[in-house]
N, CA, C and O atoms as CSV, one atom per row, in Angstrom:
chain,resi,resn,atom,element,x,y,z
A,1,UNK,N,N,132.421,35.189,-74.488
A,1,UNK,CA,C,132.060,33.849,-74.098
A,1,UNK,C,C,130.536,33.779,-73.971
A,1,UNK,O,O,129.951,34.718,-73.431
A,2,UNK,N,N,129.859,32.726,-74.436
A,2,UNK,CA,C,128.407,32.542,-74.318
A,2,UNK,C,C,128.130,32.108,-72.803
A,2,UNK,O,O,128.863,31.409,-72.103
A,3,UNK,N,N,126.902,32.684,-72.458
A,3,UNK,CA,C,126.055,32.426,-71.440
A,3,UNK,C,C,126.170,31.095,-71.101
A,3,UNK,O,O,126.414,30.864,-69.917
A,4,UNK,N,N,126.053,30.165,-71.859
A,4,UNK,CA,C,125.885,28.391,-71.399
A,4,UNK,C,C,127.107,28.239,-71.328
A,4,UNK,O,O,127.285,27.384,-70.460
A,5,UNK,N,N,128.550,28.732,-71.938
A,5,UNK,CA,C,129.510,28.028,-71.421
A,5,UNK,C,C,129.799,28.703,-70.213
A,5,UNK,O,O,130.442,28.007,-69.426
A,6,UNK,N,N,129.459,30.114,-69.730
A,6,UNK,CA,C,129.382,30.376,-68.215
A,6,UNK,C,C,129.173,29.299,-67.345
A,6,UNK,O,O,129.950,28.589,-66.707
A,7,UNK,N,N,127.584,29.343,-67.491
A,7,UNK,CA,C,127.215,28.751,-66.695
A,7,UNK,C,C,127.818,27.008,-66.661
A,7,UNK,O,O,128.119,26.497,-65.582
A,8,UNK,N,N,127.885,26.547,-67.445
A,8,UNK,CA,C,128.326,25.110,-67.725
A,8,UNK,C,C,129.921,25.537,-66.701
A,8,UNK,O,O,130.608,24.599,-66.297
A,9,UNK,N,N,130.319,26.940,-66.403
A,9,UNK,CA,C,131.964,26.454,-65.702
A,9,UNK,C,C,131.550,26.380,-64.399
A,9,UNK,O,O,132.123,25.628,-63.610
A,10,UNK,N,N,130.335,27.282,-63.972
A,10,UNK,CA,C,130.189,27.081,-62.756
A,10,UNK,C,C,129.185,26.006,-62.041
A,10,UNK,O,O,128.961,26.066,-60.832
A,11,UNK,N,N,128.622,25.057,-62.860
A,11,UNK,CA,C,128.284,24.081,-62.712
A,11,UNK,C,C,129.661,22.755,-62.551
A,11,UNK,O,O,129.744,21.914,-61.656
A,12,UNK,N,N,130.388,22.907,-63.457
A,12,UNK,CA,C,131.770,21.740,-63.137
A,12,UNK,C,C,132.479,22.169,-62.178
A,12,UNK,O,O,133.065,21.246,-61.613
A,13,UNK,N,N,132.775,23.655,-61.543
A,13,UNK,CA,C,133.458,24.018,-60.582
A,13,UNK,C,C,132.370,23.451,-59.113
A,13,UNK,O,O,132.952,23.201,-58.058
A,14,UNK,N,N,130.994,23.314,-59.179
A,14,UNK,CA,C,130.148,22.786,-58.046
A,14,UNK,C,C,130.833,21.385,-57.811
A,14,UNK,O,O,131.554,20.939,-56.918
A,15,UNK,N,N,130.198,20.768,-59.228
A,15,UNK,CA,C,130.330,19.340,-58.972
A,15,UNK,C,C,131.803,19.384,-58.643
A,15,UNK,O,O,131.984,18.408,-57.916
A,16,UNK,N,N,133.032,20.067,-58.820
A,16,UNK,CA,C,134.490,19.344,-58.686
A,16,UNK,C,C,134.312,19.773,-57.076
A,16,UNK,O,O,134.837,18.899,-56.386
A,17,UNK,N,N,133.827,20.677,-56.391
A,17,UNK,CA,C,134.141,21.038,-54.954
A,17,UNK,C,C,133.065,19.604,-54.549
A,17,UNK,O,O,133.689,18.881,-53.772
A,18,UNK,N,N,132.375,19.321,-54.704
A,18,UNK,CA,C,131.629,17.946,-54.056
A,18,UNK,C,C,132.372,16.747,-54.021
A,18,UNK,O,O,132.803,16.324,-52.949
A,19,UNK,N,N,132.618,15.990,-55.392
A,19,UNK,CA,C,133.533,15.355,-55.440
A,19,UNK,C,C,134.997,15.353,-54.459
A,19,UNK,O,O,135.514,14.619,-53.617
A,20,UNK,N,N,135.232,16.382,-54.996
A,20,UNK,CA,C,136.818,16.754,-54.387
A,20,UNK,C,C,136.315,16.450,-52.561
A,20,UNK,O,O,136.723,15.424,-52.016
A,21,UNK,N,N,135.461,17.410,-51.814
A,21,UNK,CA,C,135.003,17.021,-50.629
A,21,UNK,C,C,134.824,15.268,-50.171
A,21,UNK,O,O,135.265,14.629,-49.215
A,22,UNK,N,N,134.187,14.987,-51.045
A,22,UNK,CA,C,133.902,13.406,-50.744
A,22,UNK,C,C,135.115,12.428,-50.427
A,22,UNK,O,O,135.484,11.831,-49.416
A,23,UNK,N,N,135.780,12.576,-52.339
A,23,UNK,CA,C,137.115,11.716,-52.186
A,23,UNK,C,C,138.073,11.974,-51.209
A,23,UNK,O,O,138.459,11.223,-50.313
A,24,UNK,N,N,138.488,13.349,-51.523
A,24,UNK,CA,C,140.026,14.081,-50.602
A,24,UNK,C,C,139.096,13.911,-48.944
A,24,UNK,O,O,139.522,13.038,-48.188
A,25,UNK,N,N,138.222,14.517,-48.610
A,25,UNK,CA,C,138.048,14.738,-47.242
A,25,UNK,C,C,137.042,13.907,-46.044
A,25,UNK,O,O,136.934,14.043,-44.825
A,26,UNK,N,N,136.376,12.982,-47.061
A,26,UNK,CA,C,135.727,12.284,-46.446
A,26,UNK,C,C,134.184,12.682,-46.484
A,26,UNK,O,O,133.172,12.113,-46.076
A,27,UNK,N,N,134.440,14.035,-47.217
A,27,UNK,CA,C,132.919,14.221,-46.278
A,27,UNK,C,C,132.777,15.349,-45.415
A,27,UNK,O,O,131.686,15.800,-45.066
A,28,UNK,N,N,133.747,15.743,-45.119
A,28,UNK,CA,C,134.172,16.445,-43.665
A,28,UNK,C,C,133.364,17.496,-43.726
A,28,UNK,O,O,132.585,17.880,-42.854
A,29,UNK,N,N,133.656,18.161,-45.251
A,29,UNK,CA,C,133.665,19.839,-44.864
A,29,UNK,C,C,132.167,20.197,-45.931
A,29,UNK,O,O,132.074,20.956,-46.895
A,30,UNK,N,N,131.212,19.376,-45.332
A,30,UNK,CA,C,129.569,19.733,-45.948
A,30,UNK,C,C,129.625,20.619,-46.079
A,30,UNK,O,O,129.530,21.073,-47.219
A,31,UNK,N,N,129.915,21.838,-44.432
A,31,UNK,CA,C,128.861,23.376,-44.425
A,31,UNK,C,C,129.961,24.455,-45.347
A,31,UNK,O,O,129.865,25.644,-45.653
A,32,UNK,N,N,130.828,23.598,-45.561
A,32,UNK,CA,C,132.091,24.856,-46.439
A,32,UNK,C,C,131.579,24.911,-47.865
A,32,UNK,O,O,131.350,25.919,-48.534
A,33,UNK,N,N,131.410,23.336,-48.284
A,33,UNK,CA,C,130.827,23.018,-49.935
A,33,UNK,C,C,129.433,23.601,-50.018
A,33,UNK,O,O,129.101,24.330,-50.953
A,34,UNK,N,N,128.504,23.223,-48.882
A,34,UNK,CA,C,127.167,24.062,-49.500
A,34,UNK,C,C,127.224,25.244,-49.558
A,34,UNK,O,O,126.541,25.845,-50.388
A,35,UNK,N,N,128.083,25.921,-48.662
A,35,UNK,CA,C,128.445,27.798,-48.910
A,35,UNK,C,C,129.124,27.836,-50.095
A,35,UNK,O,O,129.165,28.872,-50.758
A,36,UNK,N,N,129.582,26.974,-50.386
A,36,UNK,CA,C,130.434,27.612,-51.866
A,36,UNK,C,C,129.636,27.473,-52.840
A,36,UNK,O,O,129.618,28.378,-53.674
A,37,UNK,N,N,128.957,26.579,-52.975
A,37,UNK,CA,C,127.901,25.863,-53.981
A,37,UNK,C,C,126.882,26.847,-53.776
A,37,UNK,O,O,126.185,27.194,-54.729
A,38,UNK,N,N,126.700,27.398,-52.489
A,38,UNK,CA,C,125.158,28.320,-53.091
A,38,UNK,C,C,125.658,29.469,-53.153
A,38,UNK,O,O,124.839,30.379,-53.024
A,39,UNK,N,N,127.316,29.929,-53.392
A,39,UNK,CA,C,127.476,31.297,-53.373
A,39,UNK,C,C,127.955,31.189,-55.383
A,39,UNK,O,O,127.959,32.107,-56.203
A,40,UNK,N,N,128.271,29.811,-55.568
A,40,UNK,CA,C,128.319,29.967,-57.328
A,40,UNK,C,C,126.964,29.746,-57.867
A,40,UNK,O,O,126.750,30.169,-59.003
A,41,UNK,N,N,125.903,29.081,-57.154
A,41,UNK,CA,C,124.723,29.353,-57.684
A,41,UNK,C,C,124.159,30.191,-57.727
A,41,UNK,O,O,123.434,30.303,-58.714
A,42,UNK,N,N,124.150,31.074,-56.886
A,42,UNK,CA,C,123.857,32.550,-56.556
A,42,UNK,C,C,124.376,33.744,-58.098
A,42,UNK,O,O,123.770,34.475,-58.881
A,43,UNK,N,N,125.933,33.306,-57.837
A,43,UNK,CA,C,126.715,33.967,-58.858
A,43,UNK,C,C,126.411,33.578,-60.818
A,43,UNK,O,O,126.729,34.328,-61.740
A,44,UNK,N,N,125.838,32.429,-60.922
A,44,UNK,CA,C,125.626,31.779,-61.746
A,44,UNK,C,C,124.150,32.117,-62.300
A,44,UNK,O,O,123.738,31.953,-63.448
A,45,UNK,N,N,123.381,32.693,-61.051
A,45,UNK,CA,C,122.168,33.282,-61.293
A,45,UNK,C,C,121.646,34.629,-61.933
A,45,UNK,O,O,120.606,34.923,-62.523
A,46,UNK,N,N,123.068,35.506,-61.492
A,46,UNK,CA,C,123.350,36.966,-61.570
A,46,UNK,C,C,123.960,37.106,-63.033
A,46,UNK,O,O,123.769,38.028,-63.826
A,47,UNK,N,N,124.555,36.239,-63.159
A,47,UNK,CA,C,124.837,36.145,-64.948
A,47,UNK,C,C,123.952,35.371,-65.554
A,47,UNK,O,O,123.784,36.502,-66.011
A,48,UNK,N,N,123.240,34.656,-66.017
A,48,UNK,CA,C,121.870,34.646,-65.982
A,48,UNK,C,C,121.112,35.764,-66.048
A,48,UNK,O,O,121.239,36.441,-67.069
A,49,UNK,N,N,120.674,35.974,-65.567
A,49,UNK,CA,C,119.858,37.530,-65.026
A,49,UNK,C,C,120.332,38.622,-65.836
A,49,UNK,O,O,119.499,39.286,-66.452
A,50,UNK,N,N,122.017,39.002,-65.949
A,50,UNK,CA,C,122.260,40.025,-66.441
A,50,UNK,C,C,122.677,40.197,-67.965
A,50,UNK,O,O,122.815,41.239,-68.606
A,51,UNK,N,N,122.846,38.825,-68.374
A,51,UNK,CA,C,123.002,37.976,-69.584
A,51,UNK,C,C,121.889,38.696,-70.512
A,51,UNK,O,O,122.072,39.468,-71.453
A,52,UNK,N,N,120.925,38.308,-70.073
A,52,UNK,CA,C,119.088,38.075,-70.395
A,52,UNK,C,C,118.448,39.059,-70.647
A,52,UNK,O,O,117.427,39.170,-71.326
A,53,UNK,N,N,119.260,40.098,-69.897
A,53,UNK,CA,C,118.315,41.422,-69.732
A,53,UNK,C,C,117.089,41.401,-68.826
A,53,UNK,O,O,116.265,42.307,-68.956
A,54,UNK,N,N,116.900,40.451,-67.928
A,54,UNK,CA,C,115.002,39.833,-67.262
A,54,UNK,C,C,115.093,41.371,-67.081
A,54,UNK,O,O,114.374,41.982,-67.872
A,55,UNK,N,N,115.786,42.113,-66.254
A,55,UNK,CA,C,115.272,42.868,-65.286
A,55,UNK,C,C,115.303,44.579,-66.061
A,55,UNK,O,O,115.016,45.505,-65.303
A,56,UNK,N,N,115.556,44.829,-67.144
A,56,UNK,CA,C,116.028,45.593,-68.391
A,56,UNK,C,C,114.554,46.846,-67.901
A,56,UNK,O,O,113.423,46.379,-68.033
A,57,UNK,N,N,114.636,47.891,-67.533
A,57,UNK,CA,C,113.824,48.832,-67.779
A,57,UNK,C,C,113.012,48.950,-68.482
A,57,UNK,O,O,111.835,49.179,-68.203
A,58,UNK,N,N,113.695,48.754,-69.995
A,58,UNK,CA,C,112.732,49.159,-71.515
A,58,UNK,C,C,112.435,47.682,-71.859
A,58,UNK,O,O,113.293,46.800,-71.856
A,59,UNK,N,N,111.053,47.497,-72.173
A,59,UNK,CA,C,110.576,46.476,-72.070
A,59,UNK,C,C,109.814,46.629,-73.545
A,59,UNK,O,O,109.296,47.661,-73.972
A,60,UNK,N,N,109.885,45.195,-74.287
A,60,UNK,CA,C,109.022,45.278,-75.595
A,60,UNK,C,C,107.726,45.473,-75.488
A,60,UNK,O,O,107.270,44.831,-74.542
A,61,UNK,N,N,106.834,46.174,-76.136
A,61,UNK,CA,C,105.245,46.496,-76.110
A,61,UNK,C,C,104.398,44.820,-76.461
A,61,UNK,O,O,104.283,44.537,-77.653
A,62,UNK,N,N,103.961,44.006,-75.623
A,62,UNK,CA,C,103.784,42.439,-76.160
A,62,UNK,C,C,102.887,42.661,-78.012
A,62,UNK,O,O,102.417,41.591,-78.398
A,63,UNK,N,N,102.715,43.627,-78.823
A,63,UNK,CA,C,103.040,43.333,-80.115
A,63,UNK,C,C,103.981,43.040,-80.870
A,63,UNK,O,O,103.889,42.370,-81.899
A,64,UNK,N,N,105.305,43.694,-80.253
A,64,UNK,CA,C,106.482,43.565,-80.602
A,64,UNK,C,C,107.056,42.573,-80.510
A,64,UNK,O,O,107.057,42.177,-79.344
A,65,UNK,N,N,107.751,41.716,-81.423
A,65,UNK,CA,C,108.878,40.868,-80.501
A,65,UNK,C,C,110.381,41.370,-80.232
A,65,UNK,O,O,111.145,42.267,-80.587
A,66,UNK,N,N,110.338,40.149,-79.312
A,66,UNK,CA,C,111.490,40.821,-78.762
A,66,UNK,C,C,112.961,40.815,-79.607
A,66,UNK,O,O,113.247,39.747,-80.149
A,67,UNK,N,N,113.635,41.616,-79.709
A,67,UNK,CA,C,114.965,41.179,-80.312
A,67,UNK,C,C,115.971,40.401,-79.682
A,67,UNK,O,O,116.345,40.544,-78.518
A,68,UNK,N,N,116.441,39.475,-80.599
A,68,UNK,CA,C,117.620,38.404,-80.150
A,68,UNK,C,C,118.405,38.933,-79.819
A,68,UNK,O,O,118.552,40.081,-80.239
A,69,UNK,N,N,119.293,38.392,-78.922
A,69,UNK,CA,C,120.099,39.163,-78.127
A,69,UNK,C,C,121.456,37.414,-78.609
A,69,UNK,O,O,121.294,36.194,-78.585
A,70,UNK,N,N,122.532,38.261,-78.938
A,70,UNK,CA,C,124.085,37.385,-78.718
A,70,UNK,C,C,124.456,36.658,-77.494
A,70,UNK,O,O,125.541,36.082,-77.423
């Protein structure tokens, strides 16, 4: 599975816990949705990150470019 459709699930899984909070609960349960929301943003970050290689040891010499990565 590609990186953007990752991230694109855990972006619709945010927005459906907001929504869902609003319609179903009123509202009620803010401090539950922002913990969930910053624990898939968090998670959403880490794939990202590990996707990418940012943090990769072996690093191209800046003559080199870098190779594309799938």
């Amino acid at each position: 599975m590609r990186t953007s459709t990752i991230l694109f699930i855990f972006l619709l899984v945010m927005h459906l816990l907001t929504v869902l909070n609003t319609l179903l609960f009123g509202g009620n349960l803010n401090d539950l949705v922002f913990w969930f929301n910053s624990a898939l943003f968090m998670a959403a970050l880490a794939v990202l990150v590990y996707r990418r290689g940012i943090f990769d040891a072996k690093e191209a010499p800046p003559s080199e470019p870098a190779k594309k990565r799938k």
